[in-house]
C-alpha positions in Angstrom: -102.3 -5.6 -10.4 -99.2 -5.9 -12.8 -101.6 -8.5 -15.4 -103.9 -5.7 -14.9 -101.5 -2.8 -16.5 -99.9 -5.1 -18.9 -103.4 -5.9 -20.2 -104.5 -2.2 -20.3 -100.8 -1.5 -22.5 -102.1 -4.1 -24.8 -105.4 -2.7 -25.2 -103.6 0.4 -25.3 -100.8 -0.5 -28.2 -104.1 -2.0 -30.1 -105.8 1.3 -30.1 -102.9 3.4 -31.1 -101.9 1.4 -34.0 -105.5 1.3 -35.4 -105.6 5.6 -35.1 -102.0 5.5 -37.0 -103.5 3.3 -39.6 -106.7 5.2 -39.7 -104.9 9.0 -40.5 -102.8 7.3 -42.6 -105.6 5.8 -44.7 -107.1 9.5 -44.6 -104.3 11.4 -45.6 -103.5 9.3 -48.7 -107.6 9.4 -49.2 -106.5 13.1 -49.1 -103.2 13.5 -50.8 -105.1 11.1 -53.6 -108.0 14.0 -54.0 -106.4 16.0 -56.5 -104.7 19.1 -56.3 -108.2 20.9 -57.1 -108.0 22.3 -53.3 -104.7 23.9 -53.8 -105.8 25.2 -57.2 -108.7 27.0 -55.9 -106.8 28.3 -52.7 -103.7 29.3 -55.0 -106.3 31.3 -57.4 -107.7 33.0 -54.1 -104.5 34.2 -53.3 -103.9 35.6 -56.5 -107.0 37.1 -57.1 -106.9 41.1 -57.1 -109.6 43.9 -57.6 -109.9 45.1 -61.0 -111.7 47.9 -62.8 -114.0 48.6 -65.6 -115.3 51.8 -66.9 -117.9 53.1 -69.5 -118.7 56.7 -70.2 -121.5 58.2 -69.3 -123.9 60.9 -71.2 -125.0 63.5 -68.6 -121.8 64.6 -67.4 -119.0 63.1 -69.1 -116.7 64.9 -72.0 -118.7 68.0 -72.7 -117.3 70.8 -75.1 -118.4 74.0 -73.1 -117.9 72.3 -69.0 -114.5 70.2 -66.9 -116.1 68.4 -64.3 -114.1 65.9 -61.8 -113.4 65.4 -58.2 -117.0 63.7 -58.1 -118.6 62.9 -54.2 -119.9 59.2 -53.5 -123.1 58.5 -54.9 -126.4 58.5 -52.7 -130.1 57.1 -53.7 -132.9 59.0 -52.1 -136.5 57.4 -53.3 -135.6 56.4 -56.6 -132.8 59.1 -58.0 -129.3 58.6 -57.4 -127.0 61.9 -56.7 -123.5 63.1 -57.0 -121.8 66.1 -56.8 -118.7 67.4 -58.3 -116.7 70.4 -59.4 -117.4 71.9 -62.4 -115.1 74.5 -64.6 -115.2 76.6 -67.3 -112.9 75.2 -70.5 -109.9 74.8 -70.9 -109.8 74.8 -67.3 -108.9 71.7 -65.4 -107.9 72.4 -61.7 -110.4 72.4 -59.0 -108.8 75.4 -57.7 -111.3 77.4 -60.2 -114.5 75.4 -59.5 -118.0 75.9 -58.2 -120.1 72.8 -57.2 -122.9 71.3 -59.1 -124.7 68.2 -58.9 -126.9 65.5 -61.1 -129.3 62.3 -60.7 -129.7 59.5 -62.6 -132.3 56.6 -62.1 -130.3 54.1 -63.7 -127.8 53.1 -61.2 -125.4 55.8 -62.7 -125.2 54.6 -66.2 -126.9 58.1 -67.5 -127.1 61.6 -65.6 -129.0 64.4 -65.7 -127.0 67.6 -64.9 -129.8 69.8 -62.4 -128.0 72.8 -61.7 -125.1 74.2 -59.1 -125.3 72.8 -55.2 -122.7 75.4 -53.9 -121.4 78.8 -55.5 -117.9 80.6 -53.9 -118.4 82.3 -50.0 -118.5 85.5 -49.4 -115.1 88.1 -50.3 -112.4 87.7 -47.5 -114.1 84.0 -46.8 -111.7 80.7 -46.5 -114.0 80.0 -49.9 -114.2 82.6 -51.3 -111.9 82.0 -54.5 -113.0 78.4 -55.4 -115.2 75.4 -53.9 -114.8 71.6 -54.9 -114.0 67.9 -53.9 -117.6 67.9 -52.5 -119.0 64.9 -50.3 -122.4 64.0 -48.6 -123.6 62.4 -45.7 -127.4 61.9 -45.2 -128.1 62.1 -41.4 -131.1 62.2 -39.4 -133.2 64.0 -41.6 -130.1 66.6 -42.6 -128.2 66.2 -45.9 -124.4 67.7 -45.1 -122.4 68.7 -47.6 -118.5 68.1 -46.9 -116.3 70.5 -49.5 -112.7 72.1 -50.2 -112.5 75.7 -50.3 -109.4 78.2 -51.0 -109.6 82.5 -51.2 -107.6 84.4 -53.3 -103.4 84.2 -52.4 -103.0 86.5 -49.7 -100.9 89.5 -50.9 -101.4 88.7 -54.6 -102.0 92.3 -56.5 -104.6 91.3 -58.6 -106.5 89.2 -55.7 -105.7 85.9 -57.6 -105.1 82.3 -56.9 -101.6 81.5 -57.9 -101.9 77.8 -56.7 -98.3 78.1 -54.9 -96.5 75.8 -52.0 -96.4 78.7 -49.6 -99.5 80.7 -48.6 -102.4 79.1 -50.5 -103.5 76.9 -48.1 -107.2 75.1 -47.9 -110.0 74.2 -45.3 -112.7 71.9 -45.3 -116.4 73.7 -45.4 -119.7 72.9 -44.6 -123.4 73.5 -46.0 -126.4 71.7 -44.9 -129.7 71.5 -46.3 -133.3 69.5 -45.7 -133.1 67.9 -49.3 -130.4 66.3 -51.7 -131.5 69.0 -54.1 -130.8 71.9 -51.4 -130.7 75.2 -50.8 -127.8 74.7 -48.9 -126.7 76.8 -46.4 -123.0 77.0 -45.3 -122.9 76.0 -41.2 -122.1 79.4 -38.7 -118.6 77.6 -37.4 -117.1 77.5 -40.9 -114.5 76.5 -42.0 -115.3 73.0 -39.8 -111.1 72.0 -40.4 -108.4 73.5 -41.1 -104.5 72.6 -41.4 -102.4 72.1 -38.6 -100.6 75.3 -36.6 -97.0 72.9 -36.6 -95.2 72.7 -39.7 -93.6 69.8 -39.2 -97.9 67.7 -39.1 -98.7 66.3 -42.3 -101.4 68.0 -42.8 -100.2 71.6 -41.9 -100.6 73.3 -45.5 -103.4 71.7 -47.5 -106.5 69.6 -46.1 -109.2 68.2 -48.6 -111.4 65.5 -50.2 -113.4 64.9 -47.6 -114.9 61.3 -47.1 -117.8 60.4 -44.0 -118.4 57.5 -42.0 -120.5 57.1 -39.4 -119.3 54.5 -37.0 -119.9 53.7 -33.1 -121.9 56.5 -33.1 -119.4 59.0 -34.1 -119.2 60.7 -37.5 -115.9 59.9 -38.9 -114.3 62.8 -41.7 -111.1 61.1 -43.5 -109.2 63.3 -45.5 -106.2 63.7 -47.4 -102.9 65.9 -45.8 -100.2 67.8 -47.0 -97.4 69.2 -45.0 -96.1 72.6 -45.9 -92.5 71.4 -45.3 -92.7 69.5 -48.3 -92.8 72.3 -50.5 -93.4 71.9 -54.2 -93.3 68.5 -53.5 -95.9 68.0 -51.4 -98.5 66.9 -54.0 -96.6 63.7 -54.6 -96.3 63.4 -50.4 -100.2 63.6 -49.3 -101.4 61.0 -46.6 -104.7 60.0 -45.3 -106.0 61.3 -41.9 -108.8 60.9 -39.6 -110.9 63.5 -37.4 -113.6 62.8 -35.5 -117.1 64.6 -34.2 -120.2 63.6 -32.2 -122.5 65.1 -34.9 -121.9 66.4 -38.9 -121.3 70.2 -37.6 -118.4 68.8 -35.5 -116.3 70.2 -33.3 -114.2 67.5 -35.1 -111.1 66.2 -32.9 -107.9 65.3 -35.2 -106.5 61.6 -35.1 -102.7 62.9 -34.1 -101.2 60.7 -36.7 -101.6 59.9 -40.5 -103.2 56.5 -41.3 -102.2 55.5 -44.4 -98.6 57.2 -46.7 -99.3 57.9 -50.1 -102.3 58.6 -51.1 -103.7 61.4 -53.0 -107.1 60.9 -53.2 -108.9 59.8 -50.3 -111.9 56.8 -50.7 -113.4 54.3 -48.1 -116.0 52.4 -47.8 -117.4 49.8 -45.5 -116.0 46.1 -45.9 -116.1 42.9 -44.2 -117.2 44.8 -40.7 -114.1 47.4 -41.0 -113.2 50.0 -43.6 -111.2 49.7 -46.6 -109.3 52.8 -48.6 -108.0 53.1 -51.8 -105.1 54.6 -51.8 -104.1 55.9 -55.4 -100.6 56.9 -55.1 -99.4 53.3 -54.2 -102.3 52.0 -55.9 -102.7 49.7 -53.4 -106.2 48.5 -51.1 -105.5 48.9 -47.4 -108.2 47.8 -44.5 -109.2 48.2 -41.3 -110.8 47.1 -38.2 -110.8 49.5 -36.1 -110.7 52.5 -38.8 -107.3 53.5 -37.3 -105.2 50.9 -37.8 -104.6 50.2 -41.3 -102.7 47.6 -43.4 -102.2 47.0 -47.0 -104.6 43.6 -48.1 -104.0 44.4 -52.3 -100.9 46.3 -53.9 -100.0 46.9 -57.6 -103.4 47.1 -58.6 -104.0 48.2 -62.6 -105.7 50.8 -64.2 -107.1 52.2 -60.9 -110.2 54.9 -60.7 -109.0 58.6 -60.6 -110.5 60.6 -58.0 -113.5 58.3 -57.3 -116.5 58.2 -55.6 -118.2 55.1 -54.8 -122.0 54.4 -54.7 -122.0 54.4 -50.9 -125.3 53.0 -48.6 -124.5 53.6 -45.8 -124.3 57.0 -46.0 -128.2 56.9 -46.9 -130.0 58.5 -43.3 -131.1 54.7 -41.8 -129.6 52.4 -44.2 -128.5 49.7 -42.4 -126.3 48.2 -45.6 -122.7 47.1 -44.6 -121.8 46.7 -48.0 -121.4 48.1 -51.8 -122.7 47.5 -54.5 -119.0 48.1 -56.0 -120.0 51.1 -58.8 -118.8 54.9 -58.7 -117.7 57.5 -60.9 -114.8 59.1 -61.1 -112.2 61.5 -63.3 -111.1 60.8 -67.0 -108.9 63.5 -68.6 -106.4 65.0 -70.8 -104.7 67.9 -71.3 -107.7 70.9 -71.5 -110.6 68.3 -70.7 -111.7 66.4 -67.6 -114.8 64.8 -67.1 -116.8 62.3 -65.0 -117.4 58.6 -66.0 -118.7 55.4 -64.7 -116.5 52.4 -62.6 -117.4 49.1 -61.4 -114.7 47.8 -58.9 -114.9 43.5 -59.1 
């Protein structure tokens, strides 16, 4: 018995000492194949999302029209469409705007201008002042468009918009139509969100810039929040929320909670099974799996899009695309003149 264990230890030793030799002989295999490995995972690591842009005839810098806060881009057939807010010159703010829309067939490098998608509501209306930040969702059959509306201040004399930090707040709209090119006709439970009752909620004096998702069967409306506690200073302060709804027309249940700080413009799209956001005022690239939960993935990114819209699939009724093709417009301006122009995100 005891020739029997000492022969099995042998047998044993023998074995182990030919495995040391054996990783041994394959680490320095390894360690001797160069450093290529850690070059290519370092340059991973380092590797950020950058942007190029190109203007575009159609709708960019015009001398009679401002246009900006552009939606994401559909393709129905073979035409590609956005909408944005439009302005008389020299005016710049959406807060005087009407919403038009254009096609292009070239995957956005030219546009054609075809007229206005959505005028002001009716006097005494939650839109009856201005209408902008339009966005789209294509849905069985339906094509909803999402928008930002504001009435004249309440109490001003002349029955004007003074753009203050006080009483001017904003809702989210609705008007739906059987085709991209409309009519469209404003829903009958309009506005479909509107700021929070408690002062202290992030989003309890201005809502807007609606962007849709539809996910586990739910349509998903992020938008951007502003709290009226903050005042003057609340432009600076805006966050990203969530509501949700079984269908476009809601009702559309808040998420309690902001999702991501510091972001003034609100963009998503779909990414690696979960949903990324751009968030511009920490110009930074945050994701998530859930569509809740989110965490920074890129920060200090340069020469970010203003206001962008991204050319969006998945918010084509049926496409089944989890991806983008990583193109959009969005804002370019200076004092007096804002218009639209084209983005590639690599």
């Amino acid at each position: 018995m005891k020739r029997s264990i000492r022969r099995n230890l042998f047998v044993f030793n023998i074995c182990a000492a030919m495995a040391i030799l054996f990783l041994a002989s394959c680490k320095s295999k390894s360690e001797e194949k160069p450093k290529e490995v850690e070059e290519v995972a370092s340059q991973s690591q380092a590797a950020t999302t950058t942007f190029t842009y190109q203007e575009i005839p159609g709708i960019g810098i015009d001398s009679l029209y401002n246009r900006r806060d552009n939606s994401d881009v559909i393709k129905v057939g073979d035409t590609y469409y956005v909408w944005y807010s439009r302005m008389d010159r020299p005016t710049t703010a959406g807060y005087w705007a009407t919403i038009w829309y254009a096609t292009s067939k070239d995957e956005g490098h030219t546009w054609e201008e075809q007229g206005m998608a959505l005028d002001v509501g009716k006097q005494g209306e939650f839109d009856s002042h201005s209408v902008f930040t339009p966005n789209i969702l294509a849905h069985k059959g339906k094509y909803y468009l999402y928008y930002t509306g504001v009435k004249p201040t309440p109490g001003n004399a002349k029955k004007e918009f003074e753009n203050n930090s006080t009483n001017d707040f904003t809702a989210i709209g609705m008007a739906v139509a059987d085709s991209p090119e409309g009519p469209f006709v404003r829903v009958k439970n309009n506005p479909i969100l509107e700021v929070s009752e408690v002062p202290e909620d992030f989003d309890s004096y201005r809502i807007d810039d609606a962007a849709l998702m539809v996910k586990d069967d739910k349509i998903w409306l992020y938008y951007k929040g502003r709290s009226i506690v903050h005042g003057k200073k609340g432009p600076g302060l805006t966050k990203m929320g969530v509501a949700l709804a079984d269908q476009p027309e809601g009702p559309y249940r808040k998420h309690p909670e902001p999702l991501i700080d510091r972001g003034h413009e609100v963009l998503i799209w779909s990414q690696n099974g979960g949903i990324a956001s751009l968030a511009s005022l920490s110009k930074s690239i945050h994701w998530s799996e859930d569509g809740i939960n989110f965490s920074p993935e890129e920060e200090n990114l340069k020469k970010i899009p203003i206001a962008p819209g991204l050319y969006r699939p998945h918010l084509e009724d049926g496409n089944q695309a989890k991806e983008i093709p990583g193109w959009g417009i969005s804002l370019k301006g200076k004092k007096g003149v804002v218009y639209l122009e084209r983005f590639e995100m690599n």
